[in-house]
N, C-alpha and C positions, 0 to 999 in steps of 0.2 A: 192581806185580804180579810183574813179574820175579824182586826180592827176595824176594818170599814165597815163591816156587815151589822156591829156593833156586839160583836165578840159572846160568849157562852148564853148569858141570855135570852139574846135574839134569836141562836140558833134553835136555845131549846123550843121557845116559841113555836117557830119554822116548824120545827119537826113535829111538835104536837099538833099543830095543826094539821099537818099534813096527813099523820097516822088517823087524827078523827076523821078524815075524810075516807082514809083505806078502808077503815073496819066499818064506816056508816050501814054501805049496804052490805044485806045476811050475803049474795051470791058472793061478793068480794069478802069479806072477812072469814070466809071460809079456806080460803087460801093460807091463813094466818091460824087456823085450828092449834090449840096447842101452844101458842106464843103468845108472851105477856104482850100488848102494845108498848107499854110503860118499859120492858126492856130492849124493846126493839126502837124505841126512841132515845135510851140513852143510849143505845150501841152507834144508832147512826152519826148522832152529836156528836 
């Protein structure tokens, strides 16, 4: 499945996208106080 998805760089992609969108709004990235994005993107990778 990995290779389909088109394997490490696609996902990091994914997942940055994804995190820019957690942390956009303050009430949501508040959740995240204290936590790099940046390591919480390659943790989920």
């Amino acid at each position: 499945m990995f290779d389909a998805v088109g394997e490490l760089p696609v996902m990091e992609r994914v997942h940055k996208r994804f995190y820019d969108n957690v942390y956009a709004p303050p009430w949501q990235g508040k959740f995240f106080e204290g936590h790099s994005q940046a390591t919480i993107e390659l943790r989920q990778t």
